[in-house]
Backbone bond lengths (Angstrom), bond angles and torsions (degrees), N, CA, C in turn:
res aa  C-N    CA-C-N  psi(-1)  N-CA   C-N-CA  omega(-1)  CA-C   N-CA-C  phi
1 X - - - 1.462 - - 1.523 108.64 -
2 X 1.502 120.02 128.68 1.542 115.97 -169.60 1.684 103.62 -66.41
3 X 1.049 114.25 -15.75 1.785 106.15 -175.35 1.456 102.09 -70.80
4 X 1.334 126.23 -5.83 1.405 113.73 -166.65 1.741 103.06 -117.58
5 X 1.255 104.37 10.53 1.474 122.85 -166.69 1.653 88.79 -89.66
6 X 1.767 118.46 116.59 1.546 113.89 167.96 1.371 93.08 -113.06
7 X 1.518 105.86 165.46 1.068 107.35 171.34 2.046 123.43 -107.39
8 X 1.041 138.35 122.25 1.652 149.58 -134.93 2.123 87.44 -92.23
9 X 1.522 90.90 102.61 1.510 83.75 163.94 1.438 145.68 -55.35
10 X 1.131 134.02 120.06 1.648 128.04 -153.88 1.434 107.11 -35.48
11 X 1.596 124.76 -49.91 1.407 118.40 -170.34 1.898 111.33 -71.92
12 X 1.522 107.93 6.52 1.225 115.39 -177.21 1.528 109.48 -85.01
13 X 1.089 83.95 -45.69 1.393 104.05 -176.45 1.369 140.67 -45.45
14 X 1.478 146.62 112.64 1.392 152.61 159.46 1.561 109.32 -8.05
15 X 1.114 112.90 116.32 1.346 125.33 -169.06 1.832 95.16 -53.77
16 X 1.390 117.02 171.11 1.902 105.85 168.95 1.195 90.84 -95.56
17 X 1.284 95.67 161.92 1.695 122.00 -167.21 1.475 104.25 -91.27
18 X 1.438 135.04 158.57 1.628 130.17 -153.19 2.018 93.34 -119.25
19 X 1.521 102.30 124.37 1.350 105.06 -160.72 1.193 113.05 -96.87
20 X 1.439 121.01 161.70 1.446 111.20 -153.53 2.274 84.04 -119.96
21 X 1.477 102.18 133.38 1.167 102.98 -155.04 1.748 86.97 -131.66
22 X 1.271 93.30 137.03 1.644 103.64 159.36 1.448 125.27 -134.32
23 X 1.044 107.92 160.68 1.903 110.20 -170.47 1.407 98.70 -147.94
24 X 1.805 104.95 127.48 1.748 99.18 168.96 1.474 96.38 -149.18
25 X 1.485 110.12 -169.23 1.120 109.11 -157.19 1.667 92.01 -156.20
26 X 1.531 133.88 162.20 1.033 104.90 159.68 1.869 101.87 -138.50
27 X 1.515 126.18 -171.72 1.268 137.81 147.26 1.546 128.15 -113.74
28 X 1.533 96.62 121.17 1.541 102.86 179.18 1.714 125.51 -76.06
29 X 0.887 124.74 165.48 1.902 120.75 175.00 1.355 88.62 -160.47
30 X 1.365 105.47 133.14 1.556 150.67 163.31 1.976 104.07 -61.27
31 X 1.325 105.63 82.99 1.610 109.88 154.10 1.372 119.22 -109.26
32 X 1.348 96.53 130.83 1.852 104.49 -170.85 1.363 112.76 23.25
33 X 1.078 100.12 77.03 1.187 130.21 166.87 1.527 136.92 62.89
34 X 1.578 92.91 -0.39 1.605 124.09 -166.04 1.867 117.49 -104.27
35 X 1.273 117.32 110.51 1.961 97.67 -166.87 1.340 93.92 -79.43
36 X 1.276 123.61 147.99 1.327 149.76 -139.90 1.679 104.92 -167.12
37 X 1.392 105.78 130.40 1.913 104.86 -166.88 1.615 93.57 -78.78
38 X 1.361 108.02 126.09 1.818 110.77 164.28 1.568 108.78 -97.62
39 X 1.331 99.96 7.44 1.647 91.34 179.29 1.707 112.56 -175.67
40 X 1.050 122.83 151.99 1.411 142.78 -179.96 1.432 130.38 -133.49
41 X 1.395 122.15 100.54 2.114 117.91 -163.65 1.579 89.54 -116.94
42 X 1.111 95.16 139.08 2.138 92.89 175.99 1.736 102.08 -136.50
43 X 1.053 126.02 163.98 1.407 124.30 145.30 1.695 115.19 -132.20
44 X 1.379 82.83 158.54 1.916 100.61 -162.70 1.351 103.89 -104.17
45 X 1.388 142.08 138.46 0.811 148.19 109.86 1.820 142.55 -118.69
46 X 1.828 84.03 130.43 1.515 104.11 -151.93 1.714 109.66 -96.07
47 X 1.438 127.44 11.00 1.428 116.33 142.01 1.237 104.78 -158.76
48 X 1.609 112.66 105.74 1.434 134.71 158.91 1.873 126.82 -79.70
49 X 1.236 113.07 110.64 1.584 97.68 177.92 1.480 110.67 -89.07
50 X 1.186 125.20 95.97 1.453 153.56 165.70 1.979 100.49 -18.98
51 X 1.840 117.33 -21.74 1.244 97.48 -158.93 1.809 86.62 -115.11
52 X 1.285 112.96 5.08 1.907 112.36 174.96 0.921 96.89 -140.62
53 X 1.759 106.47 144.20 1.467 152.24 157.73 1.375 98.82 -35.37
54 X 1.629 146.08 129.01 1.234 162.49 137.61 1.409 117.26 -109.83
55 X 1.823 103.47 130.22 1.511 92.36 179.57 2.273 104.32 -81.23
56 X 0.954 104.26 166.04 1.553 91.51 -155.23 2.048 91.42 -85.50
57 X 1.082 136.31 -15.12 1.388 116.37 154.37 1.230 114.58 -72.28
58 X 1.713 147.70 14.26 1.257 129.42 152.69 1.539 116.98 -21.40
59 X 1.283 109.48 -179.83 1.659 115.74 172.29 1.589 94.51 -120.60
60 X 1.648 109.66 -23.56 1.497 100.94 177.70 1.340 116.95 -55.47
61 X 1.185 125.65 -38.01 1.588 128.16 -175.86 1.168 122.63 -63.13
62 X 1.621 121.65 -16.96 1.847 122.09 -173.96 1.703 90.53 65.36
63 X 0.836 123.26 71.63 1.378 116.73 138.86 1.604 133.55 -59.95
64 X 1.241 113.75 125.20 1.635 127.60 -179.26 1.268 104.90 -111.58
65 X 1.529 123.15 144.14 1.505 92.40 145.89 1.977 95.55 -146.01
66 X 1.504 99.99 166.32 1.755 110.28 -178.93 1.103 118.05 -120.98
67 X 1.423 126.29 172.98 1.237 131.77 162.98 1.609 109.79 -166.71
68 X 1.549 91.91 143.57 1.776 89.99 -162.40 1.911 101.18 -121.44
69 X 0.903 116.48 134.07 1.814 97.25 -177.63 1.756 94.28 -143.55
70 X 1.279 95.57 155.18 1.990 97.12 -171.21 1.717 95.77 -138.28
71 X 1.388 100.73 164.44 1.482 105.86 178.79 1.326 125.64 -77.66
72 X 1.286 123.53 147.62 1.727 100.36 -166.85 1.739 84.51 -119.23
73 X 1.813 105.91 164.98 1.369 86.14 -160.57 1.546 113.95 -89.94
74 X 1.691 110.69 165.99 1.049 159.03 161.18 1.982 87.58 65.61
75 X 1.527 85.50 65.70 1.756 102.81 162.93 1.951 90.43 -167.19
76 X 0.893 76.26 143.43 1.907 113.32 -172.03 1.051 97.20 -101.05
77 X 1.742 129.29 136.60 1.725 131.46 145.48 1.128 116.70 -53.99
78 X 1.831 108.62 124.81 1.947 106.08 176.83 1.466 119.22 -51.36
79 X 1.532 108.46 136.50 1.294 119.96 -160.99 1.573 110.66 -49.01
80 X 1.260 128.05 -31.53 1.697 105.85 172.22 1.430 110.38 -101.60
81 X 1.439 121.98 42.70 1.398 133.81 -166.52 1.919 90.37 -77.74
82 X 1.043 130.55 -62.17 1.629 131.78 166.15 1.350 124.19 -48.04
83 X 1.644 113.39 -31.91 1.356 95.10 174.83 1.771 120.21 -83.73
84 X 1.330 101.18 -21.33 1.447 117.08 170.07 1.608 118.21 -68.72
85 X 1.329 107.22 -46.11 1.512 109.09 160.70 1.589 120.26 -33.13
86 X 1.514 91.15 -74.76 1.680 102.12 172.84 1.615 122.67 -41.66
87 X 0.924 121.45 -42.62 1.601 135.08 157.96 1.118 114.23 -31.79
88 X 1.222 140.69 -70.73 1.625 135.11 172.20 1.211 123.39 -49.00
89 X 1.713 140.80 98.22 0.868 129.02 -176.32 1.099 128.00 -100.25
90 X 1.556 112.93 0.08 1.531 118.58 159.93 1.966 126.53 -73.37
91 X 1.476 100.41 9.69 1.191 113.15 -170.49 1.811 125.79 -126.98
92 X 0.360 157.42 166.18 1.900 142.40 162.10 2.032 112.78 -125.47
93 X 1.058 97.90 78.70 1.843 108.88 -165.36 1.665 89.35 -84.81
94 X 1.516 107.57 138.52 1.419 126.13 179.29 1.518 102.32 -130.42
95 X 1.287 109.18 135.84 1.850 107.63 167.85 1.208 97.80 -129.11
96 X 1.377 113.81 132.50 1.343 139.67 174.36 1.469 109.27 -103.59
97 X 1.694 105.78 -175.24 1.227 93.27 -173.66 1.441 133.25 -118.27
98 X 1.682 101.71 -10.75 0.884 132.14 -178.00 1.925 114.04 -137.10
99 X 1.422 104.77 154.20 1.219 90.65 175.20 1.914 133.83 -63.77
100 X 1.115 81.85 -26.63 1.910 107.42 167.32 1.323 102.82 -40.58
101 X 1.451 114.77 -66.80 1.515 133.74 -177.22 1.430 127.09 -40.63
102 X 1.474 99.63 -43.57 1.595 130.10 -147.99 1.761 79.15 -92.85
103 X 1.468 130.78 -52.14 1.251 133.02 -159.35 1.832 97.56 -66.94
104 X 1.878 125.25 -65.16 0.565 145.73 -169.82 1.764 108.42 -61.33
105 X 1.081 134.73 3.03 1.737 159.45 176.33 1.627 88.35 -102.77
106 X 1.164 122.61 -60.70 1.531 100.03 -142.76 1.618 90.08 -80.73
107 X 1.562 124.10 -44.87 1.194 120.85 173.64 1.652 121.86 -31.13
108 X 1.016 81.36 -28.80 1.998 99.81 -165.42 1.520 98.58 -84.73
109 X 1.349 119.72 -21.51 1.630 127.08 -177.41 1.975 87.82 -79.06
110 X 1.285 103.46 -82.02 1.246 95.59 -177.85 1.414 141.99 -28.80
111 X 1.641 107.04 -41.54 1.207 131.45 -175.39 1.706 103.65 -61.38
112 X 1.168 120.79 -45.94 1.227 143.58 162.53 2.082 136.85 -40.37
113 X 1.599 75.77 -63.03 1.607 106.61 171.94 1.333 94.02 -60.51
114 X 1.427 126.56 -66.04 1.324 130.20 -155.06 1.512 116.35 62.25
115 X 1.623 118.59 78.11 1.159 106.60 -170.46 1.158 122.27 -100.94
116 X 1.761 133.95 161.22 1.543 126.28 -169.44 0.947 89.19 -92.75
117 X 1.923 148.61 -35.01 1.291 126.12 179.37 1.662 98.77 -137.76
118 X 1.590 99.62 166.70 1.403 119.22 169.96 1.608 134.44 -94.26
119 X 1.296 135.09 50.18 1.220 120.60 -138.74 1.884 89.25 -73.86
120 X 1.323 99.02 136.42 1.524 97.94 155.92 1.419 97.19 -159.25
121 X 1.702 120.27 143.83 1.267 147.73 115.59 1.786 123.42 11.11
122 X 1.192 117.50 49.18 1.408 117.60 170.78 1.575 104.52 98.08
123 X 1.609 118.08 46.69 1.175 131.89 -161.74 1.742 117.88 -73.77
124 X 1.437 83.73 -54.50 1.948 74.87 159.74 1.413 146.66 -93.70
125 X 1.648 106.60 -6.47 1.732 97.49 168.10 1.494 94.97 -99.74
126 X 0.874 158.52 -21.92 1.313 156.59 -164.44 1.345 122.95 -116.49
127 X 1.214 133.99 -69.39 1.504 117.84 -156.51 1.706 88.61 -113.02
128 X 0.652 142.79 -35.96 2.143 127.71 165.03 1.601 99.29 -61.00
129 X 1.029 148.27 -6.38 1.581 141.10 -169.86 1.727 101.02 -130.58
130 X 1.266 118.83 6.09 1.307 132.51 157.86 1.422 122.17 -99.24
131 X 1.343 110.57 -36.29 1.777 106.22 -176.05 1.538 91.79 -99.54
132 X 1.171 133.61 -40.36 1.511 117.96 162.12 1.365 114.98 -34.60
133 X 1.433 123.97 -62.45 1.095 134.15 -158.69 1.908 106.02 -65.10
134 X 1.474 112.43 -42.70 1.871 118.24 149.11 1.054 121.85 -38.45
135 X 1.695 123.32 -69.23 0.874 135.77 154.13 1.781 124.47 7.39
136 X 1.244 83.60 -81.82 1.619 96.37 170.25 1.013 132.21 -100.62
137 X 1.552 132.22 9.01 1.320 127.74 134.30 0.992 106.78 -52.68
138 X 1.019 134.58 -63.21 1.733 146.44 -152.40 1.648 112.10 -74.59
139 X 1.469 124.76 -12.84 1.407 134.68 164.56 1.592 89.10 76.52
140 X 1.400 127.15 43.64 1.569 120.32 -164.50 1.830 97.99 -89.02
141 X 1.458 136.21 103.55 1.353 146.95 -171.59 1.645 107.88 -45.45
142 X 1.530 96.37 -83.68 1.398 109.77 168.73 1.385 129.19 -21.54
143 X 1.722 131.00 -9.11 1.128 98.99 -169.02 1.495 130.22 -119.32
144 X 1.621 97.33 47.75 1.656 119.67 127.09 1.260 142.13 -20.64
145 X 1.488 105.99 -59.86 1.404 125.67 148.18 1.287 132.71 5.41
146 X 1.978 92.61 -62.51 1.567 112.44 177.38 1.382 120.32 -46.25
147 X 1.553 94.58 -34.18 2.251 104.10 -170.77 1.784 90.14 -92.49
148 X 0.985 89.96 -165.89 1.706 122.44 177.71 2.154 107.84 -106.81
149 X 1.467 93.66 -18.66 1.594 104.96 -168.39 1.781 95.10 -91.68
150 X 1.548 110.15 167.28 0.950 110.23 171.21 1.435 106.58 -99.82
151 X 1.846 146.61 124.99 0.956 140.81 -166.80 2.008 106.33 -129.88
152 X 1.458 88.54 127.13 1.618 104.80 176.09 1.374 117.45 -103.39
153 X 1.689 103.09 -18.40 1.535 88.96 -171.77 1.606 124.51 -92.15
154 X 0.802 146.58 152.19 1.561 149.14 -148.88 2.129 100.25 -72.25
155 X 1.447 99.92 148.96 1.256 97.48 -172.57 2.137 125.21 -88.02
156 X 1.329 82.04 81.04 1.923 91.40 -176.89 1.267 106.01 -64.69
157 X 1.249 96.28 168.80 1.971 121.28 149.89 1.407 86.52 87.17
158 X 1.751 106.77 -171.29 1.494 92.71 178.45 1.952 85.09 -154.75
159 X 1.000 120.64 168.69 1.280 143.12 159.66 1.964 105.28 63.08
160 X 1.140 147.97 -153.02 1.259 117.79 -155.80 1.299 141.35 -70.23
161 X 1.262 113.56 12.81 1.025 100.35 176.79 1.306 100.17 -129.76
162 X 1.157 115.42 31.57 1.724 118.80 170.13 2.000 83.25 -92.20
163 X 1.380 108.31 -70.73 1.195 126.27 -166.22 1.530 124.89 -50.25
164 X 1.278 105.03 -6.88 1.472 129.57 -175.08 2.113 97.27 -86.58
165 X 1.432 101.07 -49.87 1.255 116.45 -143.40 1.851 78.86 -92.00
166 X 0.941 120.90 -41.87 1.725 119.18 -175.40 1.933 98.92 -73.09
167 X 1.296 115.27 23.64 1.546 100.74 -162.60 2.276 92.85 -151.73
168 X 0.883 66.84 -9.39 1.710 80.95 -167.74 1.870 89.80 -35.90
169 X 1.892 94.23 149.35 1.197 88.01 -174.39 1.376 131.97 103.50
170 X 1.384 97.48 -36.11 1.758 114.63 -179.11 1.397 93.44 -136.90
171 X 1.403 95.28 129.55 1.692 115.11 171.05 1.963 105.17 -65.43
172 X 0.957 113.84 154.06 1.661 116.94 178.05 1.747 93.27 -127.16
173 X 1.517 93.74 139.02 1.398 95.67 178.40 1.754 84.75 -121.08
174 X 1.593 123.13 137.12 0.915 111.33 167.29 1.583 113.58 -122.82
175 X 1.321 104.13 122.55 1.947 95.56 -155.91 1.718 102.56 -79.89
176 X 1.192 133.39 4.52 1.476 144.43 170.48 1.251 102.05 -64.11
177 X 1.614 126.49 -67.98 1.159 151.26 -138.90 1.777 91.83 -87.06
178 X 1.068 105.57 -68.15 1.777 126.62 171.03 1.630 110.01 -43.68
179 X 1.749 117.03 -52.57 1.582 99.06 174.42 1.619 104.98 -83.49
180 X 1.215 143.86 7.00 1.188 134.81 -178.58 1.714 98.12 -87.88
181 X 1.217 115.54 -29.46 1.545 125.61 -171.71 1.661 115.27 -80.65
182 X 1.556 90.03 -30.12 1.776 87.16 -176.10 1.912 112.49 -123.62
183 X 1.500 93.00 13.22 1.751 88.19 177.04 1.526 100.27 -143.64
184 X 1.140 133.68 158.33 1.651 128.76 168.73 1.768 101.49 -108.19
185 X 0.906 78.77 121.07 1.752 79.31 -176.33 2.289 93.26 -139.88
186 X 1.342 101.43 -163.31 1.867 96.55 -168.83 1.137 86.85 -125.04
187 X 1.664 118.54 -30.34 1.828 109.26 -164.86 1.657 82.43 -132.64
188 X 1.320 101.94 146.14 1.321 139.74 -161.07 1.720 113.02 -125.58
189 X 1.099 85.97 3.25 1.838 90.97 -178.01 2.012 116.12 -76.51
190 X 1.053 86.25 149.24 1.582 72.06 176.62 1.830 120.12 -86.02
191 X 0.905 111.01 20.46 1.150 109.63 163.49 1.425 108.91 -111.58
192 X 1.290 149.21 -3.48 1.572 154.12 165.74 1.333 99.05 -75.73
193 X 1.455 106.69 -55.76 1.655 117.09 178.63 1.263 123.75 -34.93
194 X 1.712 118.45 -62.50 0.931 123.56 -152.89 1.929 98.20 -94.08
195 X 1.627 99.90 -21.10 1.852 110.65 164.00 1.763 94.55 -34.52
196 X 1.774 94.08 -78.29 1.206 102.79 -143.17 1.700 107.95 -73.54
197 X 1.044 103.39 -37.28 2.131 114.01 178.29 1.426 108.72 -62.65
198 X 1.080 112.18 -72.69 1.191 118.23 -175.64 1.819 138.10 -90.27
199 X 1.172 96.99 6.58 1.226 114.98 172.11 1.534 116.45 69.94
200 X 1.459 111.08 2.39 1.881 120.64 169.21 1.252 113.88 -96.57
201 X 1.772 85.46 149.43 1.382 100.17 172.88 1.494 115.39 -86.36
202 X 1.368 133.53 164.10 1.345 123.28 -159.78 2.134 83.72 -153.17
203 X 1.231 90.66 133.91 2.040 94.27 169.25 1.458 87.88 -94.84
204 X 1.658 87.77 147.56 1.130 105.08 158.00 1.680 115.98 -129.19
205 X 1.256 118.21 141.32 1.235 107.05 174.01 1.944 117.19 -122.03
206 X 1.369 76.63 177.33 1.619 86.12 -169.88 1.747 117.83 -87.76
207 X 0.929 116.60 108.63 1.414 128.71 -157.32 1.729 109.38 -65.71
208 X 1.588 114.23 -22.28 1.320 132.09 157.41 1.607 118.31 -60.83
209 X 1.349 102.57 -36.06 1.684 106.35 -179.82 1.853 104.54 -102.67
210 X 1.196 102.85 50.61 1.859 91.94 178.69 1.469 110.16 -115.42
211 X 1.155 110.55 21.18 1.278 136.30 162.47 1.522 112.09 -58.59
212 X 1.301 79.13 -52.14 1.987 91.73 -157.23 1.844 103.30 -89.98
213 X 1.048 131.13 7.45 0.996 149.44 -168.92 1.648 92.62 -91.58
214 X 1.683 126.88 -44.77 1.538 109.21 175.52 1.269 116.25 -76.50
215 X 1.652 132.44 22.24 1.251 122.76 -163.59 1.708 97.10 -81.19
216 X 1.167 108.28 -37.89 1.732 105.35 177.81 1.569 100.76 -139.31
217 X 1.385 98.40 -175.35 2.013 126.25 176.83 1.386 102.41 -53.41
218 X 1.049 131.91 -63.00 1.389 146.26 -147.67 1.075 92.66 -79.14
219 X 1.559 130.08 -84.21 1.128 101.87 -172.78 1.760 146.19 -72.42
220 X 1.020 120.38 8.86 1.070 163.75 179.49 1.620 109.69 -77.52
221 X 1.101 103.76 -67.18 1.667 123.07 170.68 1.528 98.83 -72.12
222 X 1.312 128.25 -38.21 1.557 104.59 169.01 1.184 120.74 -74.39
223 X 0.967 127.51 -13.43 1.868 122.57 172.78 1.298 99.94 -75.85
């Protein structure tokens, strides 16, 4: 009954709770004729206070960060591609072996992380309507994961509100959608963005040439 409805004075109030946030990104490669993810980099952070400004290398935040990369076929990882991996210890790099693998890893990151939000870079026409779209080529079970819910039924529809419903549970921040809403700018990419906002430079590469990226460590490890 609203008459019994008070309202809890701010200094009464339960401090906000510190949110556990992830951000990834991935790279596609063209096999027979089909784009297919050759790779997945995310970063974690596991206590955000939603009501203060943090610069995002704090130590307050628990910073994580991943990277997942799989073999594409009939090319091999350069032979000290693992011991160089292991070397970075600000990072946790996994190579799988297949793209199946590589999908079913990152799920397993998430599943894990348990995150309160998703920030990604052009999240619902593009990269949530891409690993869905793997997803179920690939008959991949697990990827429930994505929500907080447990889900049996097969993944329909296509574009947001497929991606909404495969995610349920976790807020999506999509910073495409979000800087198109609060800045007028012509290019929307995140590398203009972060040119012009933030004053970094950002590589970009060519998703046609990621081929040549397994020829050695280095470059390889830079994607």
């Amino acid at each position: 009954d609203f008459k019994f409805i008070e309202k809890i004075e701010r200094d009464l109030a339960p401090a906000t709770p510190p949110l556990k946030i992830m951000t990834f990104a991935f790279k596609t490669v063209k096999v027979n004729d089909n784009w297919e993810i050759a790779g997945i980099s995310g970063i974690t952070y596991n206590k955000v206070d939603p009501e203060k400004n943090v610069e995002v290398n704090s130590g307050e935040l628990e910073r994580g960060m991943f990277a997942i990369v799989r073999k594409l076929p009939n090319t091999n990882f350069p032979k000290d591609f693992d011991a160089r991996s292991k070397s970075y210890k600000d990072i946790r790099i996994k190579a799988e072996e297949t793209e199946a693998a590589l999908i079913n890893s990152f799920i397993g990151q998430i599943g894990a992380f348990d995150p309160d939000v998703l920030t990604v870079h052009d999240a619902y026409t593009s990269v949530l309507d891409t690993i869905l779209n793997r997803i179920k080529k690939l008959k991949i079970g697990n990827w429930s994961k994505l929500s907080r819910l447990k889900k049996i039924s097969p993944i329909d529809g296509t574009g947001l509100f497929r991606a909404r419903h495969a995610t349920s549970g976790r807020l999506i921040c999509d910073t495409f959608l979000s800087s198109r809403e609060f800045i007028r700018e012509t290019n929307y990419s995140l590398t203009h963005l972060a040119r012009n906002f933030l004053g970094q430079a950002r590589n970009d590469f060519d998703e046609n040439a990621i081929h040549h990226f397994y020829r050695n460590s280095d470059y390889l490890l830079q994607m």
